[in-house]
N, C-alpha and C positions, 0 to 999 in steps of 0.2 A: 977492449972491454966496453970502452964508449958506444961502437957499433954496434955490438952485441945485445947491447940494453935497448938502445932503437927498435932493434929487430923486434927484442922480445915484447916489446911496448907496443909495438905495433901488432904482430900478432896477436897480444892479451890484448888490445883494443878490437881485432875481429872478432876473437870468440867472443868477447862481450855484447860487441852488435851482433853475432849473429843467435846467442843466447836471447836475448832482446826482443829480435824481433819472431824466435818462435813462441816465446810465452805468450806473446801478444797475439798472434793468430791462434793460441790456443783460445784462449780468453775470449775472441773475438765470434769462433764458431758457435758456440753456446746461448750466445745472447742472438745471434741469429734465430736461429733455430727456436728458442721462444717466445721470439715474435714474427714467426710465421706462422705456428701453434693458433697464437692468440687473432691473428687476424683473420685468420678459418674461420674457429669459433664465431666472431663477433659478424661474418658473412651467412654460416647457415647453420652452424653446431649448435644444440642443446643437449643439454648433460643428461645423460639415462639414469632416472632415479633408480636406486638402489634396491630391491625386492624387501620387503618387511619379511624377516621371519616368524612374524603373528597373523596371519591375515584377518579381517573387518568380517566381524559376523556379519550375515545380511538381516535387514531389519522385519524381527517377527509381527505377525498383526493382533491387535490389542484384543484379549480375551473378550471386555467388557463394549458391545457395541454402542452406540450414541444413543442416549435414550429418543424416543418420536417426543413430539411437542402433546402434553395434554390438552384435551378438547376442551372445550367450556360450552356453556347452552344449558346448563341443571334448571334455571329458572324457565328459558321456553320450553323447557320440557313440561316441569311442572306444569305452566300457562295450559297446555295442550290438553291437560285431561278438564280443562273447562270447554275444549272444544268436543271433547264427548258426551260432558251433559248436553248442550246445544241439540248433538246429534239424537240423542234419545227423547229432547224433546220433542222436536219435531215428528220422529217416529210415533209417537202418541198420539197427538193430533192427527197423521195421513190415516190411520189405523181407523180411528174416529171418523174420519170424512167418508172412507171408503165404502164404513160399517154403517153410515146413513143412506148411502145407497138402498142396501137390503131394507131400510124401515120408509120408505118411499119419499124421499127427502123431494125428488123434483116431480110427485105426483100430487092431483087437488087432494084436501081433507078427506069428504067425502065421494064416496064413489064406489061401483057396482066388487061385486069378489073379481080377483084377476090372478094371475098367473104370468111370470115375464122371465124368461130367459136371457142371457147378455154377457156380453164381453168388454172390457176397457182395456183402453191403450192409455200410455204416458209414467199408468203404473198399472202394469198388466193385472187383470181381473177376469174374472169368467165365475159365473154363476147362476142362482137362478135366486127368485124371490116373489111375496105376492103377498095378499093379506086376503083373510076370511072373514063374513061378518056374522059374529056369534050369536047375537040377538039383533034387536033392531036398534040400542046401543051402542052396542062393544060388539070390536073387531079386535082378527088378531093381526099381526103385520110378523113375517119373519124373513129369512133368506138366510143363504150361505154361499158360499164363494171361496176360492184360491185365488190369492194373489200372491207379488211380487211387486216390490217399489225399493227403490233409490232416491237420495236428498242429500245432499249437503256432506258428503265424506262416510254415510253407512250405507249399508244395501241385506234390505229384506227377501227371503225368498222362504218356499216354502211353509207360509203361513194361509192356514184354512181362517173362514172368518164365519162366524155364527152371529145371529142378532133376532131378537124378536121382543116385541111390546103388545101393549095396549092398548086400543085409544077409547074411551069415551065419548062419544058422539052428543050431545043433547036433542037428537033430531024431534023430537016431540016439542020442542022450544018454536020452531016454524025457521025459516029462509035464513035468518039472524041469530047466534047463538054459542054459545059457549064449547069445547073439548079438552079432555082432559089424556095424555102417553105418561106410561112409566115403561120402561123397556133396560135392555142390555146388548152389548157388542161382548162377545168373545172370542179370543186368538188364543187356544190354551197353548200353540206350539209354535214358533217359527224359529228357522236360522235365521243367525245376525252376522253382520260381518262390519267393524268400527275403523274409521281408520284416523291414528293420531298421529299430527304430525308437528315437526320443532326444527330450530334450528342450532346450529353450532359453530364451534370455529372452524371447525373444519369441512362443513358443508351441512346441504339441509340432510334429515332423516323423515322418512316415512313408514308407519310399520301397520299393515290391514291383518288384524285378529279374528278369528270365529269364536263364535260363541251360540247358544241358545237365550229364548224372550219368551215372553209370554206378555197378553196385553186384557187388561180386561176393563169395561166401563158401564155404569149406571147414571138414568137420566129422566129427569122429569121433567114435562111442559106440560104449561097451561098458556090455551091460546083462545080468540074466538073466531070463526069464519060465519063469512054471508056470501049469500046467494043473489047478489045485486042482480042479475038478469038470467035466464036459464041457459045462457054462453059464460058466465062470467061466476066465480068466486073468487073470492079474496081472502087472505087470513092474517092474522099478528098473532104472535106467540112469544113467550118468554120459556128459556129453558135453562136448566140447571143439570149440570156432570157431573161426575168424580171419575177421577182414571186412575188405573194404577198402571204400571209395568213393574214386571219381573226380570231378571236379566242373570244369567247365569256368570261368576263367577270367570277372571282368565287370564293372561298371562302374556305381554305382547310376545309375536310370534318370531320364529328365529328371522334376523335380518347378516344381512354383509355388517352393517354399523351403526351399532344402540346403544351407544356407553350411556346413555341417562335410562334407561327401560323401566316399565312399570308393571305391576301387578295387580289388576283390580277385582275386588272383591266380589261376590254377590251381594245386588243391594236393589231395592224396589222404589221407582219413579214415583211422585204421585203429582197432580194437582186438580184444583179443579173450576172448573168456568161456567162462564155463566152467558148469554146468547140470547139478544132481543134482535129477532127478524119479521119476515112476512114473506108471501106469496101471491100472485095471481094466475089464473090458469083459466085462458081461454079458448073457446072453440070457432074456431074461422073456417067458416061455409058449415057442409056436416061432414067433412075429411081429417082439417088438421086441426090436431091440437098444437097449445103453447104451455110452457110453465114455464115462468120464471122467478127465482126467489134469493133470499141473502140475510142479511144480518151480520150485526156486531161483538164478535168473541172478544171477553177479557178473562183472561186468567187469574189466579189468588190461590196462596194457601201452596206455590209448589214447592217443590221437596224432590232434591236428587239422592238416589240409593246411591253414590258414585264411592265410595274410601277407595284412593290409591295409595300403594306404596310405591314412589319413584324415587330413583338413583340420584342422588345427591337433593334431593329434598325431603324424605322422609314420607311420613302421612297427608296424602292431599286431597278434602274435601271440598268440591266446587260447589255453588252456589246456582240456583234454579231463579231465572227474576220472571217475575210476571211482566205481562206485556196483552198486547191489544191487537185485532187485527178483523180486517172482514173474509164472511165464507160468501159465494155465490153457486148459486148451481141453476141448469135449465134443461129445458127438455122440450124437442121440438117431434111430433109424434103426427103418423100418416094413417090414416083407416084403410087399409088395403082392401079387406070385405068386412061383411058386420061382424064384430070381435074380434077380431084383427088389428093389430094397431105396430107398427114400426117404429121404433122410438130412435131419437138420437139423443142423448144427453152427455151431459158436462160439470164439472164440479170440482172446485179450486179455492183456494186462499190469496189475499192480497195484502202483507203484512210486511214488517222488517223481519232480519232474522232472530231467531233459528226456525220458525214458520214457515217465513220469503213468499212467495209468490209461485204458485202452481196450479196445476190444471191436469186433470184426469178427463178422459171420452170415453165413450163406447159406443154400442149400438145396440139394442137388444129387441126382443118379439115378444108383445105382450096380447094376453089372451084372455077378454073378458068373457064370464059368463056368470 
């Protein structure tokens, strides 16, 4: 019995170890096995996200787009329709200079009946003009003409120009002596074209409009000339205008970008000046003549027809200032044969603006008889 127990003790001590030592190789495999797993992963596995079964709308675009930046500039806009009184003053005055021509502005007082055809550059002109002497008195002086000029941001065309006067002579008085013009310039028709311009925040604007004008003026001088030598007279004169303009009614014209725009009324110019000059005209050898002559313009009494309505400033009437300036004109003339005479002349302003500084030429063919 004794050995018997050994035995079985000994036996129950093997299945014991070798029970033993299978659990443990069980045990043993497992834990392998997930840390071989994990040391993959941690070399170059990442975990495949799991598909959503809602998928992400894509993002729609906003109905309402970004509003643009508003412009600003209502006030240079406004400013600018002062810059088209300017323009229409000036227009008044060239109108005036041009329409002296016709009344023989660079010819002596007295002198034989004539006839003169001519053309100007600078502000094209072409026409004809002359004075008759109706007794031994009084003369008449007239002309007509087409022209076209440009100044300072407007441009004329299309305007006929009429003028005729009076003069008084005292010749019965001798060499020394008094003369008395009353006369008028009329433009009943011309195209106009204005151009206003301003600035903004978001760049400058310029907008050139048409329209129709019309220009008319009345004037009286009292002057005296002498006959210092039978080469030589002289004169001093005081004169006195009134001018109006007419101006049709408009609307600036379509552009790319006018958010301030304006609409201006019909309205009529006026002022009126007043003009202490003189002249001398002389004869060198018996071929050339000279004239030269000038005087001091001031203006008083103007008045702009301008009422705008613009965009972000409402009703805006500009202001017409008086101001000062001198006219000159001359005329250098060739006897080609007896009554014959080739003339060059010239006739300009020398002021600040809206007047400034200009100069008209021509040439024309004048025909005494």
């Amino acid at each position: 019995m004794a050995r018997l127990s050994i035995r079985e003790t000994l036996l129950a001590a093997a299945l014991v170890a070798m029970a033993t030592m299978t659990l443990a190789w069980g045990i043993q495999q497992p834990a392998s096995a997930a840390t071989l797993n994990l040391t993959n992963c941690e070399e170059g596995c990442s975990p495949s996200p799991s598909p959503s079964p809602y998928p992400s709308p894509s993002p729609s675009p906003s109905p309402y787009p970004s509003p643009s930046p508003t412009p600003t500039g209502a006030g240079s806009s406004g400013n600018s329709v002062g810059g088209l009184a300017d323009q229409r003053f000036n227009q008044m005055i060239t109108n005036r200079v041009l329409g002296t021509v016709l009344l023989g502005v660079n010819e002596q007082v007295n002198c034989s009946d004539c006839i003169s055809a001519f053309g100007s550059a600078g502000s094209f002109s072409a026409g004809i003009h002359g004075r008759k002497e109706l007794t031994n008195n009084l003369s008449l002086l007239a002309g007509i003409a087409y022209t076209q000029y440009n100044e300072g941001g407007y441009k004329i065309t299309s305007a006929p120009i009429g003028a005729f006067a009076l003069r008084y002579d005292f010749t019965d008085w001798g060499s020394s002596r008094p003369f008395f013009d009353v006369g008028t310039i009329l433009t009943p028709w011309e195209k106009a074209r204005y151009t206003r311009s301003y600035d903004t925040s978001l760049g400058p604007v310029s907008v050139t409009s048409s329209t129709n004008a019309s220009n008319y003026a009345v004037y009286g001088r009292a002057g005296w000339m002498s006959r210092i030598s039978p080469r030589d007279e002289v004169a001093a004169s005081i004169e006195v205008w009134q001018l109006w303009q007419r101006v049709s009614g408009y609307s600036d014209s379509a552009v790319a970008f006018n958010p301030f725009d304006a609409t201006i009324a019909t309205g009529t110019d006026r002022t009126s000046l007043v003009k202490i000059g003189g002249q001398w005209t002389h004869l060198f050898g018996g071929n050339i003549e000279t004239n030269i002559n000038g005087g001091w313009v001031q203006s008083f009494a103007s008045h702009s027809g301008i009422v705008a309505t613009v965009t972000g400033n409402g009703v805006v009437v500009p202001t017409m200032g008086n101001q000062g300036w001198f006219e000159y004109g001359g005329r250098l003339g060739f006897r080609v044969q007896k009554g014959w005479i080739v003339d060059l002349f010239a006739n300009g302003t020398l002021g600040p603006q809206p007047v400034g500084n200009t100069i008209h030429g021509g040439v024309g063919l004048r025909i005494n008889y």
